[in-house]
PDB file with SEQRES, HELIX, SHEET and CRYST1 records, atoms N, CA, C and O in Angstrom:
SEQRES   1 A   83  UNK UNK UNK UNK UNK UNK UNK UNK UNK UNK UNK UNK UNK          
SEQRES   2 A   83  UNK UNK UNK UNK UNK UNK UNK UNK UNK UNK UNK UNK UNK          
SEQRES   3 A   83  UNK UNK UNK UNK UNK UNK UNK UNK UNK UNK UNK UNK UNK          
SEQRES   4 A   83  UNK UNK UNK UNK UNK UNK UNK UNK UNK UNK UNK UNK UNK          
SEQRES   5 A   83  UNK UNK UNK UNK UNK UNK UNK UNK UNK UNK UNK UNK UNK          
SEQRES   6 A   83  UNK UNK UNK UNK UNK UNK UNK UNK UNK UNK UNK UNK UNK          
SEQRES   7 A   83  UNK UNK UNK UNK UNK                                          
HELIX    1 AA1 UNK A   10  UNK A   17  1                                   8    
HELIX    2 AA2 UNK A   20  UNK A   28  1                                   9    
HELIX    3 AA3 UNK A   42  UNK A   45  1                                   4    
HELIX    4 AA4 UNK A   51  UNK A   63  1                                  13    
SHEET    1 AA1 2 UNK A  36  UNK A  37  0                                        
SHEET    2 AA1 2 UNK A  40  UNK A  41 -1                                        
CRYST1    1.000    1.000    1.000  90.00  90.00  90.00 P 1           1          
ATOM      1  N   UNK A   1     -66.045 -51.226 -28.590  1.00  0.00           N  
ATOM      2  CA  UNK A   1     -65.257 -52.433 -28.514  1.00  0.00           C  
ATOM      3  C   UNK A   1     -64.458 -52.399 -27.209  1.00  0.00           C  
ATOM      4  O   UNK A   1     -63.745 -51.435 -26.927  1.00  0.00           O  
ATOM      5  N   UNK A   2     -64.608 -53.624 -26.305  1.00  0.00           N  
ATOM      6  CA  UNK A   2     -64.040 -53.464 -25.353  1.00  0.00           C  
ATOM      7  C   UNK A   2     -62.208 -54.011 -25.653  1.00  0.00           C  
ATOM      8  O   UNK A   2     -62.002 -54.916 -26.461  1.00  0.00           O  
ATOM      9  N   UNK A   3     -61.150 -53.409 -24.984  1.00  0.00           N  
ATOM     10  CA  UNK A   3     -59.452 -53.652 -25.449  1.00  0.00           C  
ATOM     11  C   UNK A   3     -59.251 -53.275 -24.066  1.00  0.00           C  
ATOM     12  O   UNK A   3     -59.857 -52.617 -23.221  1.00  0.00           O  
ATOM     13  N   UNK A   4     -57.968 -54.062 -24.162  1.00  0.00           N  
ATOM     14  CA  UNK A   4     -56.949 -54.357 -22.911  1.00  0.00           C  
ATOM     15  C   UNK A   4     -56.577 -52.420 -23.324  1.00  0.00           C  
ATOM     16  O   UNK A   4     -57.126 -51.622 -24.084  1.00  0.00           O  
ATOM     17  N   UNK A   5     -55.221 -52.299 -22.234  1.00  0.00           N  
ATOM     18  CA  UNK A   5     -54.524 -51.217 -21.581  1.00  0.00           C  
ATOM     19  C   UNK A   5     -53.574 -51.770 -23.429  1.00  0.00           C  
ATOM     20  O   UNK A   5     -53.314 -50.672 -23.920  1.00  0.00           O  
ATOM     21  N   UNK A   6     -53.171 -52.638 -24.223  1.00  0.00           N  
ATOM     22  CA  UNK A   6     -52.111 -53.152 -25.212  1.00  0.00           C  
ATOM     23  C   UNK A   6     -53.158 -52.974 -26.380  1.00  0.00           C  
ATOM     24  O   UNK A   6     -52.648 -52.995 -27.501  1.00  0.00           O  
ATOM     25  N   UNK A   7     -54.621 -52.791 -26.325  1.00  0.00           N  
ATOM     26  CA  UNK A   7     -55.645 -52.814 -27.267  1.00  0.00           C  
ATOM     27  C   UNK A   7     -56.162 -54.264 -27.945  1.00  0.00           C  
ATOM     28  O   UNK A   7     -56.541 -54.430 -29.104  1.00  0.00           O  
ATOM     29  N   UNK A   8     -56.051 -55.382 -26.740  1.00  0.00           N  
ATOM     30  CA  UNK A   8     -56.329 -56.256 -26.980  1.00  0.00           C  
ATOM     31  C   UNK A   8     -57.802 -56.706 -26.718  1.00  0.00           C  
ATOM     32  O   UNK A   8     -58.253 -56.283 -25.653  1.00  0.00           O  
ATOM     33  N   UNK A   9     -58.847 -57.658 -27.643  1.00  0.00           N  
ATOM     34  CA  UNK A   9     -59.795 -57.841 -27.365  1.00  0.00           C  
ATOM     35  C   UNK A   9     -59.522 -59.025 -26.478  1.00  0.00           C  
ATOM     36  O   UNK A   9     -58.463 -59.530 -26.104  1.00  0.00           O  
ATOM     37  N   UNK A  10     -61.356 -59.459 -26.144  1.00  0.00           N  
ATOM     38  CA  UNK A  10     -61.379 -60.353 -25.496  1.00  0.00           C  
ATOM     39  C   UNK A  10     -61.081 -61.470 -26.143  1.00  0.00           C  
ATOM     40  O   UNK A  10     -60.456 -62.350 -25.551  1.00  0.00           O  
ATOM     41  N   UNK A  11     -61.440 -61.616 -27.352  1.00  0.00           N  
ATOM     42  CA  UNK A  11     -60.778 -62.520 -28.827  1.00  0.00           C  
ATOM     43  C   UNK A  11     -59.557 -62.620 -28.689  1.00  0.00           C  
ATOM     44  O   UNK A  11     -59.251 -63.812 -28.644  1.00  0.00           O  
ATOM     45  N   UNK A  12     -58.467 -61.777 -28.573  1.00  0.00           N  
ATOM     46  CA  UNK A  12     -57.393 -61.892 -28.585  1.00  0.00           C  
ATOM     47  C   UNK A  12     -56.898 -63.217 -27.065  1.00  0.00           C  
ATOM     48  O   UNK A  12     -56.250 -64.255 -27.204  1.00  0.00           O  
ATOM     49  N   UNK A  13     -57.450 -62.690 -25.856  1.00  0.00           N  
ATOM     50  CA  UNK A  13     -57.374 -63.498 -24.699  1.00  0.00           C  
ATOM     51  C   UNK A  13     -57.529 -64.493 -24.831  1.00  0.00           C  
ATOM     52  O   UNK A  13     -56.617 -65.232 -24.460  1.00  0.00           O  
ATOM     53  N   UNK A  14     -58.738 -65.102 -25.421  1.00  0.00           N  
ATOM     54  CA  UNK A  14     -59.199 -66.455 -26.032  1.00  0.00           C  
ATOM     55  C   UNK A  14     -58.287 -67.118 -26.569  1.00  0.00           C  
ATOM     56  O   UNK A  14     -57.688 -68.083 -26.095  1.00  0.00           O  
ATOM     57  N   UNK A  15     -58.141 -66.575 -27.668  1.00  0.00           N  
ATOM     58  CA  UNK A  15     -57.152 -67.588 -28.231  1.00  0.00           C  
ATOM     59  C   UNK A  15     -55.908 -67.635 -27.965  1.00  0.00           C  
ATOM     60  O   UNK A  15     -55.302 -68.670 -28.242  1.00  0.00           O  
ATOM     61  N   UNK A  16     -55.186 -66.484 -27.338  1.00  0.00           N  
ATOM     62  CA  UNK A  16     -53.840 -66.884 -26.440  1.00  0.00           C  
ATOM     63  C   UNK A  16     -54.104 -67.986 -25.138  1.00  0.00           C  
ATOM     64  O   UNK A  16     -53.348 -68.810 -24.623  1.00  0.00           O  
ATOM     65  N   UNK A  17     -55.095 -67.725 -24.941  1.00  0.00           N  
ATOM     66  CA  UNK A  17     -54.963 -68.699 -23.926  1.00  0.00           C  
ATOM     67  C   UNK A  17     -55.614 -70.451 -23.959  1.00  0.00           C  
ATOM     68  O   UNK A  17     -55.451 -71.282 -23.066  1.00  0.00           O  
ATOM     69  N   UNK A  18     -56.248 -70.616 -25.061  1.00  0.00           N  
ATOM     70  CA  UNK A  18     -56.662 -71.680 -25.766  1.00  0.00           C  
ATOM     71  C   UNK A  18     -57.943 -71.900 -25.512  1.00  0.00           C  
ATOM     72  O   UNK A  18     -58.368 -73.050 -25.406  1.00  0.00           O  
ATOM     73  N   UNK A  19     -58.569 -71.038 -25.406  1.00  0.00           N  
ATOM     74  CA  UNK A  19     -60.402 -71.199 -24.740  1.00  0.00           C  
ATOM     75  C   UNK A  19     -61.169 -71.266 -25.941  1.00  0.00           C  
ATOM     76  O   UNK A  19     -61.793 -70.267 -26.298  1.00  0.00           O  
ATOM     77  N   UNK A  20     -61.218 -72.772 -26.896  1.00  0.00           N  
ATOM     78  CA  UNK A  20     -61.546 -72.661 -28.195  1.00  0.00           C  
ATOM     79  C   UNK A  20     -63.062 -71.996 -27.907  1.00  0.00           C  
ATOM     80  O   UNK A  20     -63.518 -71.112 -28.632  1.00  0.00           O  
ATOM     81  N   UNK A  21     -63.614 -72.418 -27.014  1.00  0.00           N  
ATOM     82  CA  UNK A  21     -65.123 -72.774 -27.271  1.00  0.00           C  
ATOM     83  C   UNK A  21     -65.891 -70.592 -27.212  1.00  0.00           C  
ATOM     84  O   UNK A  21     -66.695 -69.949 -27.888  1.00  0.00           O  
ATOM     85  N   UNK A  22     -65.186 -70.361 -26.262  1.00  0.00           N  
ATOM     86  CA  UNK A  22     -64.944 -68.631 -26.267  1.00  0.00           C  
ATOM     87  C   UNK A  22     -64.893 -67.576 -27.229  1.00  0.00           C  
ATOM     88  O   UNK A  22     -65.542 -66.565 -27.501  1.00  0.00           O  
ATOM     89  N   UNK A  23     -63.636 -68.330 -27.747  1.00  0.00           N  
ATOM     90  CA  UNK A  23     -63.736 -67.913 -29.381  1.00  0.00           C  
ATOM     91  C   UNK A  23     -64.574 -68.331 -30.076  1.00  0.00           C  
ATOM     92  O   UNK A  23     -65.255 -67.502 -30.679  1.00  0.00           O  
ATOM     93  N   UNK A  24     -64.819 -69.597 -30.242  1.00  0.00           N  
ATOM     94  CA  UNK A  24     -65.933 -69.645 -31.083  1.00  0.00           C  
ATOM     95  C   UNK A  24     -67.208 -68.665 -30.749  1.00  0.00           C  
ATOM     96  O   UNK A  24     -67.677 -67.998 -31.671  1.00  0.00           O  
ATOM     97  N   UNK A  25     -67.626 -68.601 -29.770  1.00  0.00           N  
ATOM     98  CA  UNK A  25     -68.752 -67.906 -29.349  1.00  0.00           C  
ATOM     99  C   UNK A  25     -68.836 -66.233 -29.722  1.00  0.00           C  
ATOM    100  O   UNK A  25     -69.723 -65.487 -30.137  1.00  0.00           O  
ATOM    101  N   UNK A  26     -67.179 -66.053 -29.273  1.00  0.00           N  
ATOM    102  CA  UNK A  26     -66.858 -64.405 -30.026  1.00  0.00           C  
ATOM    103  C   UNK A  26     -67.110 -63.789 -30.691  1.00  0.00           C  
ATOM    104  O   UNK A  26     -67.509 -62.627 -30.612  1.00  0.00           O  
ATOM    105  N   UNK A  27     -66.785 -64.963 -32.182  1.00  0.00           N  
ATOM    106  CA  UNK A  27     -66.749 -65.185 -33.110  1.00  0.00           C  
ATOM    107  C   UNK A  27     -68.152 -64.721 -33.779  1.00  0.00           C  
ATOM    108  O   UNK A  27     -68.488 -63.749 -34.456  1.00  0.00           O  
ATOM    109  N   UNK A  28     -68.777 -65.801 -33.304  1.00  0.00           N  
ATOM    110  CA  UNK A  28     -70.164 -65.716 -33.606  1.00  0.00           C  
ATOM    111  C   UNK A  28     -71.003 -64.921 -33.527  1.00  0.00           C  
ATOM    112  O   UNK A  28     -71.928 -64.802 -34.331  1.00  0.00           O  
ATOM    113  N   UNK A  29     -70.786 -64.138 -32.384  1.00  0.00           N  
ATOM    114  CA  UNK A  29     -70.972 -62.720 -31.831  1.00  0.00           C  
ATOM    115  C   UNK A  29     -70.617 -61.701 -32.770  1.00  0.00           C  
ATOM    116  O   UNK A  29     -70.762 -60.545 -32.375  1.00  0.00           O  
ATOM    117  N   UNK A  30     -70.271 -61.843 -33.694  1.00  0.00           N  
ATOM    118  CA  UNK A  30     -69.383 -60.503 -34.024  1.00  0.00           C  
ATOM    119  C   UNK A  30     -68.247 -60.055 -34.194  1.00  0.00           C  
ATOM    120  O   UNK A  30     -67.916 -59.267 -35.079  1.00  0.00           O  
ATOM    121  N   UNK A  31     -67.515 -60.555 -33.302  1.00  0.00           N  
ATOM    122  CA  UNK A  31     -66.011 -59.944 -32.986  1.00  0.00           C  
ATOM    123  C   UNK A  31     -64.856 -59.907 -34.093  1.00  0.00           C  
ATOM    124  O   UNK A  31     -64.533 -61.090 -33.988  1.00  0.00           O  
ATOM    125  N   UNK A  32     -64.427 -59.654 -34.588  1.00  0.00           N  
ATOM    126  CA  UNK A  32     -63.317 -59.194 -35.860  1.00  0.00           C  
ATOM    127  C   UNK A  32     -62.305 -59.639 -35.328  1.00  0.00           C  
ATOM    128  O   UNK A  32     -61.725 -59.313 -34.293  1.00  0.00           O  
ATOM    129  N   UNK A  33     -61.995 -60.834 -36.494  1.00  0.00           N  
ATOM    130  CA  UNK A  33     -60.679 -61.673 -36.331  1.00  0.00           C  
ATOM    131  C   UNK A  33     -59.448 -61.099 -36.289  1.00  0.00           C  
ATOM    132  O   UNK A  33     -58.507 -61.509 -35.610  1.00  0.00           O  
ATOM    133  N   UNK A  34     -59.446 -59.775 -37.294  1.00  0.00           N  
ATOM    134  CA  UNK A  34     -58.741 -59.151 -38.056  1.00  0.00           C  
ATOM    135  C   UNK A  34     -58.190 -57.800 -36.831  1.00  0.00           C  
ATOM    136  O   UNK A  34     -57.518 -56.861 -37.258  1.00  0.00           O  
ATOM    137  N   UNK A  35     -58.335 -57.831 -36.276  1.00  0.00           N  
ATOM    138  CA  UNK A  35     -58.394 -56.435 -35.388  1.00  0.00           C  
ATOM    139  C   UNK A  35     -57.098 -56.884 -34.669  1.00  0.00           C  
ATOM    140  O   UNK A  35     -56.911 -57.906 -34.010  1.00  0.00           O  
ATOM    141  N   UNK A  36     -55.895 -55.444 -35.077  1.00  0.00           N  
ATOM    142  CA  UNK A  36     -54.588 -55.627 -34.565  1.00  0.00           C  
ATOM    143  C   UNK A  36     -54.300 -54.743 -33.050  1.00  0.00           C  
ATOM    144  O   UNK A  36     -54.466 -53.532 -32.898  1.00  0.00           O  
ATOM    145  N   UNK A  37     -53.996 -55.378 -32.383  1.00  0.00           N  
ATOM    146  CA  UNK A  37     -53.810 -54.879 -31.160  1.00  0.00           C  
ATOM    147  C   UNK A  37     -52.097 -54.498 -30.588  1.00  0.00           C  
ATOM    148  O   UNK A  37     -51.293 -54.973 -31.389  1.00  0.00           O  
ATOM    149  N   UNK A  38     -51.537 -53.904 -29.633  1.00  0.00           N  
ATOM    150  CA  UNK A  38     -50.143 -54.338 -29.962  1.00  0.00           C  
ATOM    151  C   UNK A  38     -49.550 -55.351 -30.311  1.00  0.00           C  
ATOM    152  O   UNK A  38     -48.723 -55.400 -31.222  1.00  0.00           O  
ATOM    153  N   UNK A  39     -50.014 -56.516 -29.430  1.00  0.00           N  
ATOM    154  CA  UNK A  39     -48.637 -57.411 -29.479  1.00  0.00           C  
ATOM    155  C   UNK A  39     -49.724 -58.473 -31.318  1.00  0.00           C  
ATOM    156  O   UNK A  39     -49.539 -59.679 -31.484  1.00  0.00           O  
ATOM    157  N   UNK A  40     -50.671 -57.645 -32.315  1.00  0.00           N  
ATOM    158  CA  UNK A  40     -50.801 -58.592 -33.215  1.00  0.00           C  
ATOM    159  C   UNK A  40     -52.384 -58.301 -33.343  1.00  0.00           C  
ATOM    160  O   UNK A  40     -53.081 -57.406 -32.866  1.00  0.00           O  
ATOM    161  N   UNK A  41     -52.687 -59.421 -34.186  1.00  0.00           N  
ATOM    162  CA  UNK A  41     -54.035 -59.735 -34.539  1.00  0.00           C  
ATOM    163  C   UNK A  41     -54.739 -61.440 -33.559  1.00  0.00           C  
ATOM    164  O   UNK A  41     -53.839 -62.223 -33.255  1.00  0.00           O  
ATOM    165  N   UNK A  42     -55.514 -61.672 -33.345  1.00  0.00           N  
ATOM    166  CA  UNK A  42     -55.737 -62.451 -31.964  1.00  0.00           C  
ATOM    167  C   UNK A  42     -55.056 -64.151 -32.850  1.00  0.00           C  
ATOM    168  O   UNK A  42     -54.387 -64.978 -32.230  1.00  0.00           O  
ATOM    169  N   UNK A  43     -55.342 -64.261 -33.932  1.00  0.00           N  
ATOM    170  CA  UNK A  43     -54.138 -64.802 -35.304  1.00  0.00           C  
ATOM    171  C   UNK A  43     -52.789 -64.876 -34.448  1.00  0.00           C  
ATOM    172  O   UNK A  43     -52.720 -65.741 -33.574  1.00  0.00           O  
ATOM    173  N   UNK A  44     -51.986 -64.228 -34.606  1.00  0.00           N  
ATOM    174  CA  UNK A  44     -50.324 -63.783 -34.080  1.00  0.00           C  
ATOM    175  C   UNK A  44     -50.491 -64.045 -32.816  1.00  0.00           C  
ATOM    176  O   UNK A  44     -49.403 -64.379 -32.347  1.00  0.00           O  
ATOM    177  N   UNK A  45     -51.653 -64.065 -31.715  1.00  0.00           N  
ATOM    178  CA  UNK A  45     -50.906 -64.009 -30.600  1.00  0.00           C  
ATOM    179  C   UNK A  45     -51.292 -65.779 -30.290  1.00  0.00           C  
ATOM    180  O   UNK A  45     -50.781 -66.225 -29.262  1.00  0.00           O  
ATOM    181  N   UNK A  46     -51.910 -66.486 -30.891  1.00  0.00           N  
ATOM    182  CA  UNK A  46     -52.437 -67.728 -30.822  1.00  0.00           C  
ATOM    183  C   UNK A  46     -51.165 -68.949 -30.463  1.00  0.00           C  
ATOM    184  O   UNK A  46     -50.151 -68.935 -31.161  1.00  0.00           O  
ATOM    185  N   UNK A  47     -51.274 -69.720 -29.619  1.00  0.00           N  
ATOM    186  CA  UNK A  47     -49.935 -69.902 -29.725  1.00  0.00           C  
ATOM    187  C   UNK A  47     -49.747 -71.550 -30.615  1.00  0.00           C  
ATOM    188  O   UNK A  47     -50.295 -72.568 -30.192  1.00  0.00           O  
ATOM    189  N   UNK A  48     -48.984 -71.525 -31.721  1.00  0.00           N  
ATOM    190  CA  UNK A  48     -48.928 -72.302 -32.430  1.00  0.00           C  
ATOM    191  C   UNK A  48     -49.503 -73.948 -32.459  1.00  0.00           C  
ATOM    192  O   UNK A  48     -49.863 -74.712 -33.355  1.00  0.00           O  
ATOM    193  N   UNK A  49     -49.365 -74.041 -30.849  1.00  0.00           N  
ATOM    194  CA  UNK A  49     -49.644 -75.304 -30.722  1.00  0.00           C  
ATOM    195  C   UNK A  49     -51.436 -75.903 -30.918  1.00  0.00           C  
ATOM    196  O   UNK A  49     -51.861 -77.057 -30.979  1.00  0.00           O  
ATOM    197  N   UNK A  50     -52.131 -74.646 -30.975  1.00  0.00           N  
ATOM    198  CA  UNK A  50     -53.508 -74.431 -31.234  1.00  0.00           C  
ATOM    199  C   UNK A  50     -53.963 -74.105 -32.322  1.00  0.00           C  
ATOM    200  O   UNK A  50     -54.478 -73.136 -32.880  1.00  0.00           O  
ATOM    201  N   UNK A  51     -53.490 -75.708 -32.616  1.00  0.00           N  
ATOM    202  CA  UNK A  51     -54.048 -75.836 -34.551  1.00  0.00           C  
ATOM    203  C   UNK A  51     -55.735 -75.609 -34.321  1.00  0.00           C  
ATOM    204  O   UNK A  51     -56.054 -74.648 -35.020  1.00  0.00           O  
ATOM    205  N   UNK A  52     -56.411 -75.915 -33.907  1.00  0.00           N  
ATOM    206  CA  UNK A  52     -57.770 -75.532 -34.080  1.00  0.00           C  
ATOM    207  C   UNK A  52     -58.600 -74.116 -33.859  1.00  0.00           C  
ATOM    208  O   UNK A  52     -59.692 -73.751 -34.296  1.00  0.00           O  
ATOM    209  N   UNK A  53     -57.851 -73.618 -33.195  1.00  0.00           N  
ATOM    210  CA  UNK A  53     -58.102 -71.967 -32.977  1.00  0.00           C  
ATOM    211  C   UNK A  53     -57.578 -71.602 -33.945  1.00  0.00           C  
ATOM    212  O   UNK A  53     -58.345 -70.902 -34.608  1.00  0.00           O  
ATOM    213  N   UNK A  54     -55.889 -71.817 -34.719  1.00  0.00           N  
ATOM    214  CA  UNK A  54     -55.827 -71.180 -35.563  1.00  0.00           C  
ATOM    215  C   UNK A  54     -56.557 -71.050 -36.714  1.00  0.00           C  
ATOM    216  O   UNK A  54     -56.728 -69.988 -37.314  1.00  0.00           O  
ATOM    217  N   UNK A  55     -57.055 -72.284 -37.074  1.00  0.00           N  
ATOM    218  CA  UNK A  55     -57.719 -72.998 -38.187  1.00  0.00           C  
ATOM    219  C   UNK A  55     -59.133 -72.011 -38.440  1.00  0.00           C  
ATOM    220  O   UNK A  55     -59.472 -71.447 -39.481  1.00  0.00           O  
ATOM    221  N   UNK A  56     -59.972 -72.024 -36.794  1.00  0.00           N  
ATOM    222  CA  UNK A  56     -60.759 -70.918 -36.719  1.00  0.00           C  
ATOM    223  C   UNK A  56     -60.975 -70.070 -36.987  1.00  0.00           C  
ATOM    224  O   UNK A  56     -62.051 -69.622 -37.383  1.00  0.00           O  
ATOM    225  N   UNK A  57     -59.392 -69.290 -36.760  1.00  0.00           N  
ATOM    226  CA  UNK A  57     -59.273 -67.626 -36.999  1.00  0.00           C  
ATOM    227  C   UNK A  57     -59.218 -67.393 -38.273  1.00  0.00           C  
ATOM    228  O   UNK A  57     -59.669 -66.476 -38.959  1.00  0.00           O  
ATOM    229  N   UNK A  58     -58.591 -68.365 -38.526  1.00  0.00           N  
ATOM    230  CA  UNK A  58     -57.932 -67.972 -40.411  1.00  0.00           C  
ATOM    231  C   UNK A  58     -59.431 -68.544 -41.191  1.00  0.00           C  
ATOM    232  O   UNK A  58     -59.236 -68.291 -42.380  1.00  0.00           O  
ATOM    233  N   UNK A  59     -60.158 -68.883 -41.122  1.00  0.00           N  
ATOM    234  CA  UNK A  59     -61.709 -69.225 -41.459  1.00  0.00           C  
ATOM    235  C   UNK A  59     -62.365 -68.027 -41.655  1.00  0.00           C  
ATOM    236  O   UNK A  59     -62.925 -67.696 -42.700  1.00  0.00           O  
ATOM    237  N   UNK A  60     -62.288 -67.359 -40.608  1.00  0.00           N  
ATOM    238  CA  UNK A  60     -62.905 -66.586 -39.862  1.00  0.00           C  
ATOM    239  C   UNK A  60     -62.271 -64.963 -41.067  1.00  0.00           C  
ATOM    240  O   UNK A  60     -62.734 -64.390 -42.054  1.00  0.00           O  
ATOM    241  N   UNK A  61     -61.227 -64.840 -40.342  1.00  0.00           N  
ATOM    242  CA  UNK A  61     -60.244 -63.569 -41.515  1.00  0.00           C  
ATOM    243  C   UNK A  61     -60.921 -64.143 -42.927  1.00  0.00           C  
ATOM    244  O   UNK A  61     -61.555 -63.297 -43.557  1.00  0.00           O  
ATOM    245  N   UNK A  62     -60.864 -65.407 -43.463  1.00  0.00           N  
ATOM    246  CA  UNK A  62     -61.011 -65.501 -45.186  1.00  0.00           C  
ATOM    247  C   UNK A  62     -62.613 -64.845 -45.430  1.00  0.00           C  
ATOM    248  O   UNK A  62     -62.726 -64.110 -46.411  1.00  0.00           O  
ATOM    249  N   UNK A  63     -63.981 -65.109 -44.486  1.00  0.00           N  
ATOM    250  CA  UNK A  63     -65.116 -65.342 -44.372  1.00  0.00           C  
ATOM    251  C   UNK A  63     -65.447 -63.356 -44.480  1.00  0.00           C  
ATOM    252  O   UNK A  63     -66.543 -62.852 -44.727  1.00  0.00           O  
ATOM    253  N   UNK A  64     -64.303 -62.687 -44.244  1.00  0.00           N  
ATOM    254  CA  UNK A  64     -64.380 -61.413 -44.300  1.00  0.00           C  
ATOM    255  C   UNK A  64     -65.224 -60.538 -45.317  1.00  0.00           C  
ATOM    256  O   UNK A  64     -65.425 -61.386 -46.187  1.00  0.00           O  
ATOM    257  N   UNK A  65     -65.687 -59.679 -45.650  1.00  0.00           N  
ATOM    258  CA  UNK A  65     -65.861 -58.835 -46.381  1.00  0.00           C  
ATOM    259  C   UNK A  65     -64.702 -58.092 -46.645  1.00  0.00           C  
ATOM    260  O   UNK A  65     -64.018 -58.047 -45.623  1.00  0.00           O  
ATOM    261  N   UNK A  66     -64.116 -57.404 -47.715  1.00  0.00           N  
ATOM    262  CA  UNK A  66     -63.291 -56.603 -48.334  1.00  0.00           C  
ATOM    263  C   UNK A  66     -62.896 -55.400 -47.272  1.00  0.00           C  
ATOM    264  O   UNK A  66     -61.943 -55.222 -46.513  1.00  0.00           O  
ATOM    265  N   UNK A  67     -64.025 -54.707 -47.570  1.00  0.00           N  
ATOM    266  CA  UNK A  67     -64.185 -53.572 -46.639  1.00  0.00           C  
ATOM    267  C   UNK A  67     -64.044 -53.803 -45.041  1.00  0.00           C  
ATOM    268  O   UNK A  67     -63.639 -52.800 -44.454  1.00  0.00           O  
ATOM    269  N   UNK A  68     -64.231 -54.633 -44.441  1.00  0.00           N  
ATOM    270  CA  UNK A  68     -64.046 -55.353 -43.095  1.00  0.00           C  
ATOM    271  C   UNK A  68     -62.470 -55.188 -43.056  1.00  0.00           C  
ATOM    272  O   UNK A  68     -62.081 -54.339 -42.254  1.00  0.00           O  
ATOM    273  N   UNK A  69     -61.645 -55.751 -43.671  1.00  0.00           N  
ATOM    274  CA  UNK A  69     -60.075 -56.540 -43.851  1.00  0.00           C  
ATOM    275  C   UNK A  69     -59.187 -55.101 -42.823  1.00  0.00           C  
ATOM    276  O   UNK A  69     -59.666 -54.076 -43.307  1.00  0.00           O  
ATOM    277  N   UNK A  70     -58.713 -54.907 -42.297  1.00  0.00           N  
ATOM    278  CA  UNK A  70     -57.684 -54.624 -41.892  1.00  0.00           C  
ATOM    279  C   UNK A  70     -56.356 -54.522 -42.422  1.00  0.00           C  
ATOM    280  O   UNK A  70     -55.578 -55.471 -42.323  1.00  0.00           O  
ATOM    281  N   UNK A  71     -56.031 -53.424 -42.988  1.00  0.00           N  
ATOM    282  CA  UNK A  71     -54.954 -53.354 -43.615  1.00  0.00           C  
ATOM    283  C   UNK A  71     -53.537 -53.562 -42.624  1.00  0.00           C  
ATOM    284  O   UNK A  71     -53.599 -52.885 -41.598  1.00  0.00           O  
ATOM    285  N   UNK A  72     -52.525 -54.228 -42.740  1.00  0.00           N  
ATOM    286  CA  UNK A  72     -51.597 -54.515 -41.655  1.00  0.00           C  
ATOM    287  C   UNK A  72     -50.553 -53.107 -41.668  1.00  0.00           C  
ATOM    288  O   UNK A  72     -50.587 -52.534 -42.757  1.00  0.00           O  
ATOM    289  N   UNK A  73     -50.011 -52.727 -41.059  1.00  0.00           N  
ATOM    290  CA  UNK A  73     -49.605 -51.413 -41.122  1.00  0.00           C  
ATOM    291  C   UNK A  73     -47.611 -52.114 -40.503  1.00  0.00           C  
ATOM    292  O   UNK A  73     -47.478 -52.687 -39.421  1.00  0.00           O  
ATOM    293  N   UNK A  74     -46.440 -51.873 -41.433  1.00  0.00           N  
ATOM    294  CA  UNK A  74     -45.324 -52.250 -41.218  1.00  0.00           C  
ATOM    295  C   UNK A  74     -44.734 -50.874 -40.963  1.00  0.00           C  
ATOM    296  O   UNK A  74     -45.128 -49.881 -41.575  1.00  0.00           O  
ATOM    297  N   UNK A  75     -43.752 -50.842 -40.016  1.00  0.00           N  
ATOM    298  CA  UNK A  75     -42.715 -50.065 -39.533  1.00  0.00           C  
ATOM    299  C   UNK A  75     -42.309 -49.678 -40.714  1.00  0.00           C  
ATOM    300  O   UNK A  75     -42.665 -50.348 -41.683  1.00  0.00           O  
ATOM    301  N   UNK A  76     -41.255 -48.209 -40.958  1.00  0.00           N  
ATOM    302  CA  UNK A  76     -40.804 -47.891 -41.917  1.00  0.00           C  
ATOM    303  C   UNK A  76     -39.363 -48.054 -41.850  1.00  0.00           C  
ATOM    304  O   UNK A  76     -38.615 -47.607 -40.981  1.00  0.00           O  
ATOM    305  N   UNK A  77     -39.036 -48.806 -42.959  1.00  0.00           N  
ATOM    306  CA  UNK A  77     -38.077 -48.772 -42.949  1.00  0.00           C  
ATOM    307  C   UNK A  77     -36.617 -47.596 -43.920  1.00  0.00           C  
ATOM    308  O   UNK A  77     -36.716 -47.117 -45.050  1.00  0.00           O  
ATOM    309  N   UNK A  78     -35.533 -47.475 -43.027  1.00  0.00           N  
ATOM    310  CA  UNK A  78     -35.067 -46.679 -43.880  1.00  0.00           C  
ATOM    311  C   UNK A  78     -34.550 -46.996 -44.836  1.00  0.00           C  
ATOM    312  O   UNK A  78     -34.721 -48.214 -44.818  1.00  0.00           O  
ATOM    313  N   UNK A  79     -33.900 -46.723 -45.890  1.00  0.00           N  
ATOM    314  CA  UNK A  79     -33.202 -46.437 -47.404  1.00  0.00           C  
ATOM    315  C   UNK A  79     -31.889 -46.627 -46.803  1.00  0.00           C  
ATOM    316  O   UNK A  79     -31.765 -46.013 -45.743  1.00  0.00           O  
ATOM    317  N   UNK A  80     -30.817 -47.337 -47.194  1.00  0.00           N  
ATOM    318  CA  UNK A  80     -29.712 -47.870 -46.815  1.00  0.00           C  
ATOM    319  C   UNK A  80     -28.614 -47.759 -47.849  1.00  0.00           C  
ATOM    320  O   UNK A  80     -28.119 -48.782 -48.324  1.00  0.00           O  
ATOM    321  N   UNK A  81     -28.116 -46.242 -48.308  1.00  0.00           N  
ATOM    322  CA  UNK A  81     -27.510 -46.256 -49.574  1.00  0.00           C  
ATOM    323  C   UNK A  81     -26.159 -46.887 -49.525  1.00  0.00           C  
ATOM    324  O   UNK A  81     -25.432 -46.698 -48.549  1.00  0.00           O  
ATOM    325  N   UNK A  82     -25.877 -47.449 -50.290  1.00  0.00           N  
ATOM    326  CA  UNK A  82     -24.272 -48.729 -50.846  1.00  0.00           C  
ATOM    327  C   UNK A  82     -23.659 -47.697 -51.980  1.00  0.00           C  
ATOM    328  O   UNK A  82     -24.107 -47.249 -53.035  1.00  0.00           O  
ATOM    329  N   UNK A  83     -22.488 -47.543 -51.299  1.00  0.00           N  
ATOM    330  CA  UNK A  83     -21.444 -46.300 -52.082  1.00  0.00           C  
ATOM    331  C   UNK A  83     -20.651 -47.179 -53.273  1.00  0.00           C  
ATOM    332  O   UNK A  83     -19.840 -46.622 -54.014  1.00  0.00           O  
TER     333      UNK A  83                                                      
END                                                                             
C-alpha cells in the first residue's frame, strides 16, 4: 500500500482535496475506505462541504466485510478520582 510520510493513502488525498471522480476510481480499485492514517480515515479528512465524496465513502465503509472493518483505536484516557 502506497502512504504519505502521515500514512496517508492516495484515497485519503482524493477526497481531501475533492477529486470525486479519483476516488471513485480508487475505490473501485480496491482501496480501503476504512484505513486510518494520522490525521483520520480518508472519511475524517473529507472536508464537509463534499457531500458526495462523503456519501461515497460511507457507502463504501457500510459495503465492507466484517473482517475488512478497521477497528478505531482511542487515546487512553486516565481515571480521574473525586475525593
Amino acid at each position: 500500500m502506497i502512504t504519505s510520510k502521515l500514512g496517508e493513502t492516495p484515497l485519503h488525498w482524493a477526497a481531501r482535496m475533492g477529486y470525486i471522480d479519483i476516488v471513485k476510481v480508487l475505490l473501485e480499485s480496491g482501496a480501503n475506505p476504512n484505513v486510518h492514517g494520522t490525521t483520520g480515515t480518508p472519511l475524517e479528512v473529507t472536508p464537509v462541504t463534499e457531500t458526495s465524496i462523503r456519501e461515497l465513502l460511507q457507502r463504501a465503509i457500510q459495503a465492507l466485510q466484517p473482517q475488512q472493518l478497521v477497528p478505531m483505536q482511542l487515546p487512553a484516557r486516565d481515571e480521574v478520582s473525586v475525593d
